[in-house]
N, CA and C of each residue as an Amber inpcrd file, in Angstrom:
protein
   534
 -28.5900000  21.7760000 -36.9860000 -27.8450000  21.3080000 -35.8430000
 -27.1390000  22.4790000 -35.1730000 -27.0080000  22.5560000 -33.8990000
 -26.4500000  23.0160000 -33.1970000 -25.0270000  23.0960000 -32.9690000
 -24.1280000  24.5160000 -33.1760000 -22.6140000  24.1020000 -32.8700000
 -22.1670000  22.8560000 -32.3350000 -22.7450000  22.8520000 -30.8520000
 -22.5290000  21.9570000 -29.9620000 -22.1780000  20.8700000 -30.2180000
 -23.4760000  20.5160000 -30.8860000 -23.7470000  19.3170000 -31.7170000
 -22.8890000  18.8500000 -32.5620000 -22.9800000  19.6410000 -33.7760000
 -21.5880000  19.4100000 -34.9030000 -20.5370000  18.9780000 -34.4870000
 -19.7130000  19.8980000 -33.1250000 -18.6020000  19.4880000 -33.1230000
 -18.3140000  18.0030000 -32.1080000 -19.7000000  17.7670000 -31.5050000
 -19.8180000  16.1520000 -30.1920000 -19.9640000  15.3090000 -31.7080000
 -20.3320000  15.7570000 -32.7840000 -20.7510000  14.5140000 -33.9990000
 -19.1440000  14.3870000 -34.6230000 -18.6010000  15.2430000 -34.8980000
 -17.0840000  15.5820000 -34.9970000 -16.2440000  14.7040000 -34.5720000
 -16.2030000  15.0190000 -32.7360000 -15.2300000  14.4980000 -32.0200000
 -15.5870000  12.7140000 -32.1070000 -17.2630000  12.5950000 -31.9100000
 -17.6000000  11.3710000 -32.0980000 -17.0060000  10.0140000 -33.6560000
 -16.9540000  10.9630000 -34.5220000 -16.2570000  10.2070000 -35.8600000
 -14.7690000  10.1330000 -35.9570000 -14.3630000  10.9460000 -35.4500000
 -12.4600000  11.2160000 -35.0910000 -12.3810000  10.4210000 -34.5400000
 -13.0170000  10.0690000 -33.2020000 -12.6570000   8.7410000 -32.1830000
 -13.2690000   7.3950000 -32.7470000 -14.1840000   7.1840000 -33.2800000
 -14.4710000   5.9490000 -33.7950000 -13.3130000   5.7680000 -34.8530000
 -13.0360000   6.5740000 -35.7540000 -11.6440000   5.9090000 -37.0010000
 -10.5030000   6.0460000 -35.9130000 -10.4190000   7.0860000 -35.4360000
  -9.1050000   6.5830000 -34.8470000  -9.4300000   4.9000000 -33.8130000
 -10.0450000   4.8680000 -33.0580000 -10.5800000   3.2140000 -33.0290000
 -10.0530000   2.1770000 -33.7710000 -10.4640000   2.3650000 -34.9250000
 -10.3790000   1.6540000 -35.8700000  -9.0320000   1.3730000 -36.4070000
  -8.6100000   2.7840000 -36.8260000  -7.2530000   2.3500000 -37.5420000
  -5.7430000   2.4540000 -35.9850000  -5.8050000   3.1030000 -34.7320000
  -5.0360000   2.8300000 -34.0340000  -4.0340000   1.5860000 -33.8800000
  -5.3160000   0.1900000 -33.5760000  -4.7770000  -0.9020000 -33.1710000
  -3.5990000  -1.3110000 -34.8250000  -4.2370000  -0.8210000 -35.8710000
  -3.3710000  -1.1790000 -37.0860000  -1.7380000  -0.5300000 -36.9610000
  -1.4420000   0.2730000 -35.9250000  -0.1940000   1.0350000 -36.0070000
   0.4630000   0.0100000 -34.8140000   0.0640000  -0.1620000 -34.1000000
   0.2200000  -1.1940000 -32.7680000   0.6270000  -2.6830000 -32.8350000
  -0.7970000  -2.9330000 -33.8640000  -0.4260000  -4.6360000 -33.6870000
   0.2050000  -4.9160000 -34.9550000   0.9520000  -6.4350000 -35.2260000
   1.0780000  -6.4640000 -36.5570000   1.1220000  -7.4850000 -36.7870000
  -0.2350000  -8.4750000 -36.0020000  -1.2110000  -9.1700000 -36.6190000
  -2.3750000  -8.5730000 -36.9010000  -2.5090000  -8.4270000 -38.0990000
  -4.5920000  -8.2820000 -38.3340000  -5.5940000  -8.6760000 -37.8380000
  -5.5070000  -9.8880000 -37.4090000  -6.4470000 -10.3230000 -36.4920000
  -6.5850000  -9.8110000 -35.1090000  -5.0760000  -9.6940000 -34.6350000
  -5.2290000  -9.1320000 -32.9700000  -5.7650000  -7.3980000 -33.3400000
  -5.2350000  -6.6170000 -34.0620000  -5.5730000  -6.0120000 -34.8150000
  -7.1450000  -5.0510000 -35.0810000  -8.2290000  -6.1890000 -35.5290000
  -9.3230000  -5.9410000 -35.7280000  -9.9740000  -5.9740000 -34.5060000
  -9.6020000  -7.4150000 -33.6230000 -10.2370000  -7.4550000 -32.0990000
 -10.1570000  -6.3480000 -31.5640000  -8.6500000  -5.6970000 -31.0870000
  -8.6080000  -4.2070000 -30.7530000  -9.6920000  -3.1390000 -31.2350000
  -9.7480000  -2.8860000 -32.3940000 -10.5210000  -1.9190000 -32.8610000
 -12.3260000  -2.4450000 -32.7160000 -12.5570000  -3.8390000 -32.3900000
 -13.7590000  -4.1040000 -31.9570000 -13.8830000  -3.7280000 -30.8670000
 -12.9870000  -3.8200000 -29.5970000 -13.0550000  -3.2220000 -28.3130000
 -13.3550000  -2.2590000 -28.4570000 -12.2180000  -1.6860000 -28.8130000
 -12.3690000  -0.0230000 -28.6070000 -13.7890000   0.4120000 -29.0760000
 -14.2590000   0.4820000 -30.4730000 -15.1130000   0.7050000 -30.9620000
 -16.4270000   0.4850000 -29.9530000 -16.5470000  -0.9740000 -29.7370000
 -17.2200000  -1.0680000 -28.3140000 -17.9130000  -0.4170000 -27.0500000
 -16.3610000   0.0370000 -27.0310000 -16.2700000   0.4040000 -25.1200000
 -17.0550000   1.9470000 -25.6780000 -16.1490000   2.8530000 -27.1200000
 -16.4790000   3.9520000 -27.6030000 -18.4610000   3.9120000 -27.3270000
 -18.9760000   3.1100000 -27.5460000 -20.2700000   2.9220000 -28.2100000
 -21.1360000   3.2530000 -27.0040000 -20.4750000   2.1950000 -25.9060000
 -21.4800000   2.2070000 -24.8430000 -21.1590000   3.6860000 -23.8180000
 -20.2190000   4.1960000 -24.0600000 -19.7230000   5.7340000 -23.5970000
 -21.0420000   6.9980000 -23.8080000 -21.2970000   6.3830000 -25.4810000
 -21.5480000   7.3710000 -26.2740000 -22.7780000   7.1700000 -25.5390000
 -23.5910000   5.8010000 -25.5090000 -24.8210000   5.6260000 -25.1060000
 -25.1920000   5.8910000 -23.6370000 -24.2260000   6.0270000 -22.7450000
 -24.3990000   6.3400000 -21.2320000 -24.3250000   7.8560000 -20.8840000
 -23.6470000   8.7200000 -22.2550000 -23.9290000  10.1140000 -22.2990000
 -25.0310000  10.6790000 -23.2240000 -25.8550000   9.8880000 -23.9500000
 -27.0820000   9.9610000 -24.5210000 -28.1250000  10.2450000 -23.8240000
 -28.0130000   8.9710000 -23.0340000 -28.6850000   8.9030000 -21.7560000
 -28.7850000   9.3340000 -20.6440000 -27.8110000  10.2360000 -20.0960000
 -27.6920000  11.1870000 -19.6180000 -28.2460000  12.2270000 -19.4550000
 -28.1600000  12.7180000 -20.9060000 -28.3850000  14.0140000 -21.2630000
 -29.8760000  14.0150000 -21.7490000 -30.7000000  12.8170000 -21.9440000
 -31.9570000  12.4680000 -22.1030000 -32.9770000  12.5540000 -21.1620000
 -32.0550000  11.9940000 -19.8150000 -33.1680000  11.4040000 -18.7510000
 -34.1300000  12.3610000 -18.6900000 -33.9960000  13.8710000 -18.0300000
 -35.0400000  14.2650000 -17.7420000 -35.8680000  14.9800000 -18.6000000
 -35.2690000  14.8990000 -20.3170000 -36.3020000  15.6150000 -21.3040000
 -37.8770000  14.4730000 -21.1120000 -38.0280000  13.7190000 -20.6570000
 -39.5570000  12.8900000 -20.3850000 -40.0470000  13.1980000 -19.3650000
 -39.4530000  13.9870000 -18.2360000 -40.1510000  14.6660000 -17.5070000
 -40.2560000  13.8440000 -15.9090000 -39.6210000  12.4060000 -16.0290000
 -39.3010000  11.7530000 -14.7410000 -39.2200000  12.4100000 -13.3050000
 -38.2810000  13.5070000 -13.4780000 -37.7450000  14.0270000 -11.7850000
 -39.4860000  14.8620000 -11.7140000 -40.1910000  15.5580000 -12.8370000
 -41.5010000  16.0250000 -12.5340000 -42.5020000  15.1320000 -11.8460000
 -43.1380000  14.0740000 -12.7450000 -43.7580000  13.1240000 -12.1830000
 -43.4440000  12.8030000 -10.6420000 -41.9920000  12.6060000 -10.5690000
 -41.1570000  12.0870000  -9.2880000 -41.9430000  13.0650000  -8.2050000
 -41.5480000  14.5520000  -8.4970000 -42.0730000  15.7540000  -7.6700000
 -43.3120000  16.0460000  -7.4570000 -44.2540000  15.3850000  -8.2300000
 -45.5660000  15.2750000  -8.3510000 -46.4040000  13.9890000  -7.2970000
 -45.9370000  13.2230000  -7.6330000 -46.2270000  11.8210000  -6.5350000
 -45.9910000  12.4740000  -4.9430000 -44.4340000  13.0660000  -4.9740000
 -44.1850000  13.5240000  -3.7800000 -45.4870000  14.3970000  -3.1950000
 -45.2060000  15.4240000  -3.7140000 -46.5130000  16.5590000  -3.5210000
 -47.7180000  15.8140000  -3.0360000 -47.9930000  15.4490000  -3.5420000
 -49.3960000  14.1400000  -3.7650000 -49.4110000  13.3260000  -2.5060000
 -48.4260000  12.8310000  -1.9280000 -48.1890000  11.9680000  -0.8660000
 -48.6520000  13.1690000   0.0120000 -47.4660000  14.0220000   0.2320000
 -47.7340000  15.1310000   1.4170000 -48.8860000  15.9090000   1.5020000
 -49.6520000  15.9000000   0.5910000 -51.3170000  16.5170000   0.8570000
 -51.7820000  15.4580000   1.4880000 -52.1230000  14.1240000   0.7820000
 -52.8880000  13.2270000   1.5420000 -52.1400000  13.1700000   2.7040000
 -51.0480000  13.0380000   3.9420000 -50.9740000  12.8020000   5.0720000
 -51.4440000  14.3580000   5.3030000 -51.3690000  15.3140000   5.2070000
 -51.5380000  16.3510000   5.3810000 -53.3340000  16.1440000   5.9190000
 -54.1130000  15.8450000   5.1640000 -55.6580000  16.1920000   5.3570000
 -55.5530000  14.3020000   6.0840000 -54.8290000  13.4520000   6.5080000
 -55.1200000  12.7390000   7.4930000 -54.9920000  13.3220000   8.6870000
 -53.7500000  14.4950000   8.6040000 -53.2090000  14.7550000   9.8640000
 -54.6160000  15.8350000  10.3090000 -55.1410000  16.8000000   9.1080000
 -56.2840000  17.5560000   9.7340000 -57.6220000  16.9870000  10.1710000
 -57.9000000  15.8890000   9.5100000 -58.8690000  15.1270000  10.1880000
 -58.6680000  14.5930000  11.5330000 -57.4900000  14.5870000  12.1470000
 -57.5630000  14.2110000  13.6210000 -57.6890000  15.4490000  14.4350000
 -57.9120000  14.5920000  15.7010000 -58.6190000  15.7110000  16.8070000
 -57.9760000  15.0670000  17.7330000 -57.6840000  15.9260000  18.9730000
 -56.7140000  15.4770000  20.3910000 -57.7140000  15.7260000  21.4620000
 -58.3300000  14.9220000  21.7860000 -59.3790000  15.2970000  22.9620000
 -58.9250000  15.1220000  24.2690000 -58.9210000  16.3530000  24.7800000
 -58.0160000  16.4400000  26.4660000 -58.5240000  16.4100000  27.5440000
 -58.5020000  15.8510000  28.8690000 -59.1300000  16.2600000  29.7530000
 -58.2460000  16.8840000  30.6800000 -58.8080000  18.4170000  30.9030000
 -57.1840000  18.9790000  32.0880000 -57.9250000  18.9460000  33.5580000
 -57.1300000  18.8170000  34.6720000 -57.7810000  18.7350000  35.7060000
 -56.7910000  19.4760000  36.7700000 -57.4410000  20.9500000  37.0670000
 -56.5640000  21.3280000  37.9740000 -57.6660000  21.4210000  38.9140000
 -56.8730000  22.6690000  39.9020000 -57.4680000  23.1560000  41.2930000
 -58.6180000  23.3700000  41.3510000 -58.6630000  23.8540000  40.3550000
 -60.0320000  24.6230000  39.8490000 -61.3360000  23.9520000  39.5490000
 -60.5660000  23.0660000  38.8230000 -61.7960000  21.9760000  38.4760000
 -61.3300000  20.7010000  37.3160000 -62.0240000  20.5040000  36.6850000
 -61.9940000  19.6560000  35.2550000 -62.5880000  20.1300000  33.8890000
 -61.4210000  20.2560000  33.0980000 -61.8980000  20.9300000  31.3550000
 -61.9260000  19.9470000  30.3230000 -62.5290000  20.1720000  29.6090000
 -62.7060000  19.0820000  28.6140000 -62.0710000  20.2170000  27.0040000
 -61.2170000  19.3700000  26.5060000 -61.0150000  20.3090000  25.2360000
 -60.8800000  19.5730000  23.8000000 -60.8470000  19.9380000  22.6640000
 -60.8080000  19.0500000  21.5840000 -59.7830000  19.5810000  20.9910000
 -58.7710000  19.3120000  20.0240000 -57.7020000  20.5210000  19.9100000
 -57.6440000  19.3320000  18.1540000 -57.6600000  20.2760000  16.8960000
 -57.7020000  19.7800000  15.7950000 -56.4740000  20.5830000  15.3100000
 -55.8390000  20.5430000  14.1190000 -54.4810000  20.9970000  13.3920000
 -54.7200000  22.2200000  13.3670000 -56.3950000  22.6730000  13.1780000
 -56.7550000  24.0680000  12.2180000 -56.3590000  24.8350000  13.6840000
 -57.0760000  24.5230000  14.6490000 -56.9570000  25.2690000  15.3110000
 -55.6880000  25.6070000  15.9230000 -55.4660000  26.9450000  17.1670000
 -54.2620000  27.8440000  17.6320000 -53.5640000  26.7200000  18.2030000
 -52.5980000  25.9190000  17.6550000 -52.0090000  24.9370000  19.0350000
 -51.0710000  25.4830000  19.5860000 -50.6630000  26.5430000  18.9700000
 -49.2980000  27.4430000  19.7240000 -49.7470000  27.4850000  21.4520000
 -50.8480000  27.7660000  21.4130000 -51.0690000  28.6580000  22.7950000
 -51.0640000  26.7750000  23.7480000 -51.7640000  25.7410000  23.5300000
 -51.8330000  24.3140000  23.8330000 -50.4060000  24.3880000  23.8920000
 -49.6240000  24.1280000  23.4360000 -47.7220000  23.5250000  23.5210000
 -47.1260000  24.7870000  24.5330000 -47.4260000  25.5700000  24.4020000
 -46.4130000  26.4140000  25.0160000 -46.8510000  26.9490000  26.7620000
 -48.3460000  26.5190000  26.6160000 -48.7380000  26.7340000  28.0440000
 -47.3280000  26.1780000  29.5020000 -47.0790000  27.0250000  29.7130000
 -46.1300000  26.2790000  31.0010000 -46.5050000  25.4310000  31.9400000
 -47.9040000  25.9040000  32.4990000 -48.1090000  24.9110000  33.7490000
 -48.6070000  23.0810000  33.1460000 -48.4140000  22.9880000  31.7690000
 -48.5150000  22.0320000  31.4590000 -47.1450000  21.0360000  31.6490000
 -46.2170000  21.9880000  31.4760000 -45.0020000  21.3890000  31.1280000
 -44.7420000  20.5670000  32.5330000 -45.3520000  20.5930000  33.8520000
 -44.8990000  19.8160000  35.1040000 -45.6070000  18.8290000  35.2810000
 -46.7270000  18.6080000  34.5170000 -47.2880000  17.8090000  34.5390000
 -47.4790000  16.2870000  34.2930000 -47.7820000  15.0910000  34.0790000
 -47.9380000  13.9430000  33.4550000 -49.3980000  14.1920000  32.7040000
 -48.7280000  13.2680000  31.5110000 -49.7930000  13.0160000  30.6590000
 -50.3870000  11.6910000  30.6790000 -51.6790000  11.3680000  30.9360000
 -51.9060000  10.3690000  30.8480000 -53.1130000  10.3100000  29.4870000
 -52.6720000   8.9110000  28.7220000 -53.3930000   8.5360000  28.0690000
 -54.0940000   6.8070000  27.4940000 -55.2590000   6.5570000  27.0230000
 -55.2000000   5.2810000  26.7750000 -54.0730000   4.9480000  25.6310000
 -53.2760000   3.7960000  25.6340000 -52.5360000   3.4920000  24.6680000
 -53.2260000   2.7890000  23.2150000 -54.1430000   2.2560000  23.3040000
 -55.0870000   1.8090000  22.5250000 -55.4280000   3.0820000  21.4190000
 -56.4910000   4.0400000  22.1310000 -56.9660000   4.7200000  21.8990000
 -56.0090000   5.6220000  20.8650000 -54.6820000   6.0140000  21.6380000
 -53.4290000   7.0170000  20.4880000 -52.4840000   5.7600000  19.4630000
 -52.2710000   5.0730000  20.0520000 -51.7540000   4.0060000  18.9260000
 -53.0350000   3.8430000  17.6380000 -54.1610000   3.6610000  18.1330000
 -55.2510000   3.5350000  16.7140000 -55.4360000   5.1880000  15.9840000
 -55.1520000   6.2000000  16.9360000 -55.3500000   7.5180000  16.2470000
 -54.0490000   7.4490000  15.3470000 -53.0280000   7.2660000  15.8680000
 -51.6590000   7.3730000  14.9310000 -51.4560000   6.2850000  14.0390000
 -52.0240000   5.4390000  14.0710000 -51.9760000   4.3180000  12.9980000
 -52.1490000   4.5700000  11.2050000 -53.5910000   5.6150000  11.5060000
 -53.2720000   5.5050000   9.7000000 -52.4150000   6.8030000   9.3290000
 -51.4890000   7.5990000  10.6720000 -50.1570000   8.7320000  10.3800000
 -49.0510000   7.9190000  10.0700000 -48.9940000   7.1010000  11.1550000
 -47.6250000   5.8180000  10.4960000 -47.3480000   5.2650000   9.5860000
 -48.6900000   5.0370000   8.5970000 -48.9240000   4.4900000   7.4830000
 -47.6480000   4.8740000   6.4550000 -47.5880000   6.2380000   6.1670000
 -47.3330000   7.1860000   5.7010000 -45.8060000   6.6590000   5.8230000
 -45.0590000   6.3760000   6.9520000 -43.5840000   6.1060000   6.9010000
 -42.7050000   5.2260000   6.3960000 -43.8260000   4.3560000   5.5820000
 -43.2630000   3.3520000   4.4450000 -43.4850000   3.8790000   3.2080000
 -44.2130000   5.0470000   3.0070000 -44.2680000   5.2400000   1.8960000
 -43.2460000   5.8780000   1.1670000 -42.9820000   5.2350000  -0.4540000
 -41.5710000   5.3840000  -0.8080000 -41.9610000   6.7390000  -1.0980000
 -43.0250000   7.6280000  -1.6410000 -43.1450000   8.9740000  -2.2280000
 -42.9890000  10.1690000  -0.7990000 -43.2170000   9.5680000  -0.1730000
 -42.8730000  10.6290000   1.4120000 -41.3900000  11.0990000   0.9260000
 -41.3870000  12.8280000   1.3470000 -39.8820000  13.1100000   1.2780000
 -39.4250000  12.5490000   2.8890000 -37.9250000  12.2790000   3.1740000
 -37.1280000  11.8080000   4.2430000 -37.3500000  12.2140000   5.0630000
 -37.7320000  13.9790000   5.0460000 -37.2870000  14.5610000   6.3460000
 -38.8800000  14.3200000   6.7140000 -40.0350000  14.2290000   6.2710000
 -41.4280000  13.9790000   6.5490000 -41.2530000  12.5000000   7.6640000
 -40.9650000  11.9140000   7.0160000 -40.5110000  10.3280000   7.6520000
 -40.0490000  10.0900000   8.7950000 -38.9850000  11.2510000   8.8000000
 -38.3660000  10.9270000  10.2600000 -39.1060000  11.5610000  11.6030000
 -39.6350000  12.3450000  11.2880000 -40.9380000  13.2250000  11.8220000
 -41.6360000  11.9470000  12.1080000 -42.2130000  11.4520000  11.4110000
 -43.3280000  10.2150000  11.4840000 -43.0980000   9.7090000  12.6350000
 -41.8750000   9.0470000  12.5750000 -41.4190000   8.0690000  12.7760000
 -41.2500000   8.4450000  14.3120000 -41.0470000   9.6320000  14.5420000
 -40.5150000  10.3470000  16.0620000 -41.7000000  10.7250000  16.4850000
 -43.1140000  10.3720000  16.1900000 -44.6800000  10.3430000  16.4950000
 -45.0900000   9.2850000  17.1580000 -44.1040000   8.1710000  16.6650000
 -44.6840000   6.6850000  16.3570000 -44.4520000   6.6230000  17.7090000
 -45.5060000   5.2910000  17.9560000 -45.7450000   4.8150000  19.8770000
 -45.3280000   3.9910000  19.6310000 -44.6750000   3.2630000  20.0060000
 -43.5220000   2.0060000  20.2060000 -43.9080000   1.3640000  21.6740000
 -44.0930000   2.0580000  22.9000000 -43.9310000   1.6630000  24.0930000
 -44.2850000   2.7680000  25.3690000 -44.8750000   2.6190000  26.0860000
 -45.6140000   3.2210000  27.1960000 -45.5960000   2.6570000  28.5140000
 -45.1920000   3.0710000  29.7250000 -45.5790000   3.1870000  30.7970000
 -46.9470000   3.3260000  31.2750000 -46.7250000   1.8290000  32.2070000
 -48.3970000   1.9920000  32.5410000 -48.4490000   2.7840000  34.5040000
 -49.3850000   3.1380000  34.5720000 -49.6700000   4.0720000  35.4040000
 -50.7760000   3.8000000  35.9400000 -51.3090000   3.5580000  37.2390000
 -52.3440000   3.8370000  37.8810000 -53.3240000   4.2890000  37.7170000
 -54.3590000   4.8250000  37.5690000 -55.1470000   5.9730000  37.3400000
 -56.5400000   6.2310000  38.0260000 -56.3670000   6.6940000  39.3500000
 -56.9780000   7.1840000  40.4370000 -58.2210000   8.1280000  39.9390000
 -57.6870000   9.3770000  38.9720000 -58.5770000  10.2680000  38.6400000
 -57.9360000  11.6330000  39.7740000 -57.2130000  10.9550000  40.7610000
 -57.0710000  11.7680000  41.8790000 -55.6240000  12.5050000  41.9050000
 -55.0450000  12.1350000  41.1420000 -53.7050000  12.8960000  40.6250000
 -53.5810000  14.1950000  40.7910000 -52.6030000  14.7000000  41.7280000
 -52.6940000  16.1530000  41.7640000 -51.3900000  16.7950000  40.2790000
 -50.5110000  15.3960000  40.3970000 -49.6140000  15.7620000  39.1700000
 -50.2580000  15.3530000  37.6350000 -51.1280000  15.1390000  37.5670000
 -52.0840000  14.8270000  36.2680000 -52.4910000  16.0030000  35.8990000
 -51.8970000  16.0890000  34.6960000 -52.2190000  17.2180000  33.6420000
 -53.8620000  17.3740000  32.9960000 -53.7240000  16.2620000  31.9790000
 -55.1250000  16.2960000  30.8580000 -54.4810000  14.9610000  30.4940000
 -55.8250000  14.5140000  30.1570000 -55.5240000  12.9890000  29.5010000
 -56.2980000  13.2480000  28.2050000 -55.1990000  12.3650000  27.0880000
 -55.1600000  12.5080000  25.6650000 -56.1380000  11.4150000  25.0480000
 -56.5950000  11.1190000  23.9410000 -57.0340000  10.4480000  23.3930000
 -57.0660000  10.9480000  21.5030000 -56.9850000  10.1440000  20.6600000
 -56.9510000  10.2340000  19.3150000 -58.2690000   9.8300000  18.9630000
């Protein structure tokens, strides 16, 4: 045994007799007496067992497993999220482009383009609500970490503006599809 040990087995037998024989200095009925020292003894017991347990939980390896599921969750949305593709149509002065834009590829240069930023996006709602559907999935899941979730969740299509769609838009960017 371990110092440690010895002296928690120590303090643990000191407090159970004192338990025991305390209420005898106190009461001076025997009966009220023994009840006391059943309490105490008691309350002592389930102390002992809630710092057992304590100090147990993670020798089985729980918070691992826990970290493992997690992990596990975030790959699989991970290779849902790389299996999608954003198919664009941009339409300027120039003409009309057709583009496919997947995770692997550069999206830095896609987001940060400026002359996009004045633009409207138009897209079918059908079409990105069914692409994001099995990403949403993901935001009930209890193994998702939080901050993944709220991400999700700030993806999620809830509601759209409907719009015309001429084709003839000079403020029409690229139209999206999932």
């Amino acid at each position: 045994m371990k110092n440690s040990s010895k002296i928690l087995l120590i303090i643990l037998i000191l407090s159970i007799c004192g338990a025991i024989s305390l209420p005898f200095w106190f009461q001076t009925d025997p009966k009220d007496a023994m009840d006391m020292s059943g309490y105490l003894i008691s309350t002592i017991s389930s102390v002992v067992t809630i710092i057992i347990a304590f100090l147990l939980f993670d020798r089985f390896g729980v918070s691992k497993k826990t970290l493992d599921k997690n992990v596990e969750t975030v790959f699989e949305l991970l290779e849902v999220i790389k299996s999608k593709i954003i198919y664009a149509e941009y339409e300027f002065d120039t003409g009309t482009y057709h583009s496919a834009i997947s995770i692997s590829d550069n999206l830095g240069e896609f987001k940060n383009n400026k002359i996009m930023l004045e633009k409207d996006i138009l897209f079918n709602y059908e079409d990105i609500n069914n692409g994001l559907s099995e990403i949403n999935q993901f935001a009930t899941n209890i193994w998702l970490p939080i901050q993944i979730k709220d991400k999700i969740n700030k993806i999620s299509l809830l509601s759209a503006t409907s719009v015309k769609d001429n084709f003839l838009s000079k403020n029409k960017c690229f139209e999206v599809g999932i």
